[in-house]
Each structure stands twice: as structure tokens, then as C-alpha cells.
C-alpha positions as CSV (number, residue, x, y, z in Angstrom):
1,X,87.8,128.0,91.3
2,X,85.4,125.7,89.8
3,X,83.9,124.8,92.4
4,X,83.6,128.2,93.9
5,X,81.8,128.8,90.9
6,X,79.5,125.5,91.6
7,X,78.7,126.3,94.9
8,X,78.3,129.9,93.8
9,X,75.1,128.7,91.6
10,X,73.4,125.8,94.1
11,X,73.3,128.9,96.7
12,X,71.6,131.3,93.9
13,X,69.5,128.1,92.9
14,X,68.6,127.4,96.2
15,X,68.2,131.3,97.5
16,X,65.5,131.6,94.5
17,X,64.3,127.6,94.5
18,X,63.6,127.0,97.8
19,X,61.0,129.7,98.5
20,X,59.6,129.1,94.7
21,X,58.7,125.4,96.2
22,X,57.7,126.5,99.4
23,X,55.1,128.9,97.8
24,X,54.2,126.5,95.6
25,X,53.8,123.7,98.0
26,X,51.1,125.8,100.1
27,X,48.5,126.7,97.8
28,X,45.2,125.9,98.5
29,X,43.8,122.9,97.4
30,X,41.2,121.6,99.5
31,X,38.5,124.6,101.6
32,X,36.3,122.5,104.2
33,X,33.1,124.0,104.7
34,X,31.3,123.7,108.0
35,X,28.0,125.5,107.6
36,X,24.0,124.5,107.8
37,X,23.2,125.1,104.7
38,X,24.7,124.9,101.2
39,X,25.1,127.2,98.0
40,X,28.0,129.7,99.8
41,X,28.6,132.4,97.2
42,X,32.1,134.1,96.8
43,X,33.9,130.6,97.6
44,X,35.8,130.7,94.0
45,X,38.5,133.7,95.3
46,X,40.1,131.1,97.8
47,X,40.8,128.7,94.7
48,X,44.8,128.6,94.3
49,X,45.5,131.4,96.8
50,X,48.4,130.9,99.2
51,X,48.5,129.7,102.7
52,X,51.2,131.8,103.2
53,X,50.6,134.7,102.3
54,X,46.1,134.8,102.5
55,X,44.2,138.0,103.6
56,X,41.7,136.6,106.0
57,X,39.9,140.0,107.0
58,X,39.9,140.7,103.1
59,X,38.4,137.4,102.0
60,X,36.0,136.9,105.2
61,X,34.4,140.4,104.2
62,X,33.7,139.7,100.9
63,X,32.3,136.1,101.9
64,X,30.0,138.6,103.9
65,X,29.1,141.1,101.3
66,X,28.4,137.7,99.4
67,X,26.0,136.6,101.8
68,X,23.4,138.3,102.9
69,X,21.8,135.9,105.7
70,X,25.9,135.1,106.8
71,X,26.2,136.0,110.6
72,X,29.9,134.5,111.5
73,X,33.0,133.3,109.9
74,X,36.1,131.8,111.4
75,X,38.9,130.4,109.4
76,X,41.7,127.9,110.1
77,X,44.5,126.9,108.1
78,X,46.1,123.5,107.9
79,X,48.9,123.1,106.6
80,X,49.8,123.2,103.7
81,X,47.0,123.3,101.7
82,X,43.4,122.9,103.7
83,X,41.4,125.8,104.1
84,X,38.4,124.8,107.0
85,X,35.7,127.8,106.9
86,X,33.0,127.7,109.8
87,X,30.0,129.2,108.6
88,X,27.0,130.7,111.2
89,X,24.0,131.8,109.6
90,X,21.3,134.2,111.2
91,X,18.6,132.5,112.3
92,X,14.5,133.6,112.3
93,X,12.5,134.8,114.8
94,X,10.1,136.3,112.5
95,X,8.3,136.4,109.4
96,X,8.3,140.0,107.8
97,X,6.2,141.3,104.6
98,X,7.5,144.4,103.1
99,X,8.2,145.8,99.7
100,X,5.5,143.2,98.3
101,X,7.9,140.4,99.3
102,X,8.5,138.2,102.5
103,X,11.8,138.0,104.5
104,X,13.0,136.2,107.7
105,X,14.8,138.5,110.4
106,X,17.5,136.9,113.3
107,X,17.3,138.7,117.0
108,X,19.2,141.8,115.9
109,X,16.9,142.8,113.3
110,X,19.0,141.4,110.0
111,X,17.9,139.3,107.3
112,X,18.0,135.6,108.4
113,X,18.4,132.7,106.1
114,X,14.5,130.9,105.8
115,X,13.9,128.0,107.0
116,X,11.5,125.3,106.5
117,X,8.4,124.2,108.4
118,X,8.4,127.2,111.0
119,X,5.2,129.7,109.1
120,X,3.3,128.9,112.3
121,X,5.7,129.6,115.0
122,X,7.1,133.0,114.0
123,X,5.2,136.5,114.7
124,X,4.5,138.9,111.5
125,X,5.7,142.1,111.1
126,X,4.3,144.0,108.7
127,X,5.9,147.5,106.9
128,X,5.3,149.9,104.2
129,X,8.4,150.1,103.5
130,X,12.0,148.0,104.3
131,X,15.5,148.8,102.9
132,X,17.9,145.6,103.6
133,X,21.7,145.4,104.5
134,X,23.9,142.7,106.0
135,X,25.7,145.8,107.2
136,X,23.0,148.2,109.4
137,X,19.4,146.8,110.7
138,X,16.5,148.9,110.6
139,X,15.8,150.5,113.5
140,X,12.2,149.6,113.9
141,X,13.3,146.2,113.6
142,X,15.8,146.2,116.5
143,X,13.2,147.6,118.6
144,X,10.2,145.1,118.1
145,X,12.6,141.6,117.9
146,X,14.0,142.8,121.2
147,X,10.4,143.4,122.3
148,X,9.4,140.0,121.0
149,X,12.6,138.4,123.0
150,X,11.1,140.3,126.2
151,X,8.3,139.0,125.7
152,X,8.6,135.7,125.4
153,X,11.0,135.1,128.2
154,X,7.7,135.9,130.6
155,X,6.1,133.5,128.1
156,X,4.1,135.9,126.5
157,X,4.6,135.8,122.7
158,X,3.5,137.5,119.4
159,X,1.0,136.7,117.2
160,X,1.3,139.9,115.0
161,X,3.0,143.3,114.7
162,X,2.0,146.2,112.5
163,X,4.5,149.2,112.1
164,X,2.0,152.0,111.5
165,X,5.0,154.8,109.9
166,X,2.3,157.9,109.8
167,X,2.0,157.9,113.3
168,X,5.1,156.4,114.7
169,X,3.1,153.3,116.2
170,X,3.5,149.5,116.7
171,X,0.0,147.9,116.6
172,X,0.6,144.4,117.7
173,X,-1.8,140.7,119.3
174,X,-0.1,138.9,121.9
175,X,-1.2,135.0,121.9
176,X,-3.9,136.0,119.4
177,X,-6.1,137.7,122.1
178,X,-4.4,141.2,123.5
179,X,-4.4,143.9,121.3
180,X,-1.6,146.0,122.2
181,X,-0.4,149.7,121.1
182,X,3.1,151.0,120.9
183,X,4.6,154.0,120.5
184,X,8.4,153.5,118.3
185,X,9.9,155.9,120.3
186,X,9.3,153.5,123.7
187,X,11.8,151.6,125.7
188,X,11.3,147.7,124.5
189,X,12.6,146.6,128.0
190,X,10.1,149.3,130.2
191,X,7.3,147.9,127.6
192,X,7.5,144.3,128.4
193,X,7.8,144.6,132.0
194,X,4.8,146.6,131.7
195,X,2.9,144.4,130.0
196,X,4.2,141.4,131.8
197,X,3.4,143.3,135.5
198,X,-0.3,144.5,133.8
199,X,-1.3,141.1,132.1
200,X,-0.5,138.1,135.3
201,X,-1.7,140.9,137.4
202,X,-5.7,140.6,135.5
203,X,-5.1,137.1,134.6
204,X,-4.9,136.5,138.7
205,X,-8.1,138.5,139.4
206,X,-9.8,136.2,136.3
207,X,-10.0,139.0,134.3
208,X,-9.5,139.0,130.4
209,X,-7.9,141.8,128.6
210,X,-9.0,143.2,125.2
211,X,-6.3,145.8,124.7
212,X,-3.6,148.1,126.1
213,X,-2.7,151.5,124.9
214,X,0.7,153.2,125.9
215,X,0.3,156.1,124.0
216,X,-0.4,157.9,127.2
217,X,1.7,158.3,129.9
218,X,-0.2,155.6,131.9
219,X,-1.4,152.4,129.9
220,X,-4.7,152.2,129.5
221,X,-6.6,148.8,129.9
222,X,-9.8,147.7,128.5
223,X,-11.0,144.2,129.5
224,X,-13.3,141.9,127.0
225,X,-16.9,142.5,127.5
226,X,-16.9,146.3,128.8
């Protein structure tokens, strides 16, 4: 009877013990960041959590609302107590001045983490007005970085673009010399094949172009000197 009784409480003991030191013995201790850049906000919420039992979708969205200029996040666990977070930033294609300030944006029109030493390689854009999210881009913004990347795959690039809101146009200088004029409302991809087919074709005849106007339904041309 007595030792019914004994082995009565090692299998309660156990039962209750055994998870108890399990749970315990996978807490996290140790997060591995792999990321470009330091100061990650929102890292604190992973201190002590459980392996086990961790919300990844949760925490990885409120790493994101954390982060403005965060693009990507993967997680791996190791066992049984290394978190390793990979961290992708957004990175700049251009150099936007808005709301009195300056901000970088990545390829999709979103905020982008600044970098250093790259003023004179990135276009400006230049609004009245910008409301930023890490959740939704701003449609102008969509439309002229995927202009820009048109653009400079027929190695044609922008020097500057100006969103003109009252009348719905994009005023931009391609390689500080063509003066070009956008309507929002037009197709990004039609626009730089447009302006791809219009600017070798003049450039092959040794003629210079001061502008081009798609505000009509052909683009107009006017060449330097007339």
C-alpha cells in the first residue's frame, strides 16, 4: 500500500514536473539579429517568452508597426532557447521633400531607411503634401518610382520630379537636360516606352530635345534652339 501510495505521488510529481521543466527550460535567452543596420525597436517583447509556445505572426507585426523603414522578417527558432531574427530593410531610390521634411522611399513607394553618401545619385520628388504608413504607399508615389525603374532600365534616369496636385501633373528633368510633363492619371509602363522610343529616336538624327508634353493625346516635342 505504501508504495502504491509512493508511486501514486512520483506520477502526480512528474505529470505536473516534467512540463513545468520543459517550459522552463525553453525560454528565450539569447535573440540573434541579422539586419543592416542597428537600433531595432520592439525587441524587448521576445525577452523571456517561450519557444514553445511563441506567436510569430503576432510578434513579427508588432516588430513591423515598430519599424517604419522594416520591409521583411523571418524567424527561426533553435532550440531551446535562441531566437535568430532576419531583418530586410527598404532600401532608397529617391530623395523626397514633403511636409517641410525629407524622407527616403524603396521601389514600392514606402519609406526607406536613409542611407549615407547617396544625395547625389537619387532623383527628388517633391510634394505639397505626404501622409506616411508602413502599411499603404501613396499612390503618386507608386506611380513615379515605377516610372523611375522604367526608366532607368533604358538608361535614362531622373534628375527631378515635381508632383504638381492642382492639376494632376508630374513635371520632371531626365539626366538634367529633358524637361518632361506627366499626366498622374498615365500608364508608367506606356510613358517610358514612350519616351524611350521618342528620345534614341532624336538622339540618332543628332537632335537635342528640350521637352516633351503628354498632356495631349500625342506627345509633343520641342527640340533646344527652336
Amino acid at each position: 500500500m505504501k508504495f502504491k501510495i509512493v508511486f501514486t505521488l512520483i506520477g502526480v510529481i512528474t505529470v505536473f514536473l516534467v512540463p513545468f521543466l520543459i517550459y522552463k527550460s525553453t525560454r528565450i535567452k539569447k535573440i540573434i539579429i541579422i539586419s543592416k543596420t542597428s537600433g531595432v525597436k520592439g525587441l524587448t517583447q521576445f525577452n523571456n517568452l517561450n519557444l514553445l509556445f511563441l506567436n510569430e505572426q503576432s510578434l513579427v507585426s508588432d516588430l513591423y508597426r515598430n519599424n517604419l523603414y522594416l520591409k521583411n522578417v523571418t524567424s527561426r527558432k533553435i532550440f531551446p532557447r535562441t531566437l535568430i531574427l532576419n531583418l530586410v530593410w527598404r532600401s532608397p531610390i529617391a530623395k523626397v521633400y514633403a511636409n517641410n521634411s525629407v524622407i527616403f522611399i524603396d521601389d514600392a513607394g514606402f519609406p526607406s531607411l536613409p542611407l549615407q553618401n547617396i544625395d547625389g545619385y537619387l532623383p527628388d520628388i517633391r510634394l505639397n503634401k505626404l501622409i506616411l504608413s508602413s502599411q499603404t504607399a501613396d499612390w503618386r508615389l507608386k506611380k513615379i518610382v515605377t516610372l523611375i525603374d522604367k526608366l532607368n532600365n533604358f538608361n535614362l534616369h531622373f534628375s527631378g520630379i515635381n508632383v504638381n496636385g492642382n492639376s494632376s501633373e508630374i513635371t520632371g528633368l531626365i539626366d538634367n537636360s529633358i524637361q518632361i510633363i506627366i499626366p498622374l492619371e498615365a500608364d508608367p509602363q506606356e510613358i517610358s516606352a514612350s519616351l524611350q522610343t521618342i528620345i534614341s529616336r532624336f538622339r540618332i538624327e543628332g537632335k537635342f530635345i528640350s521637352s516633351i508634353d503628354f498632356r495631349n493625346k500625342n506627345p509633343v516635342v520641342i527640340l533646344k534652339n527652336e
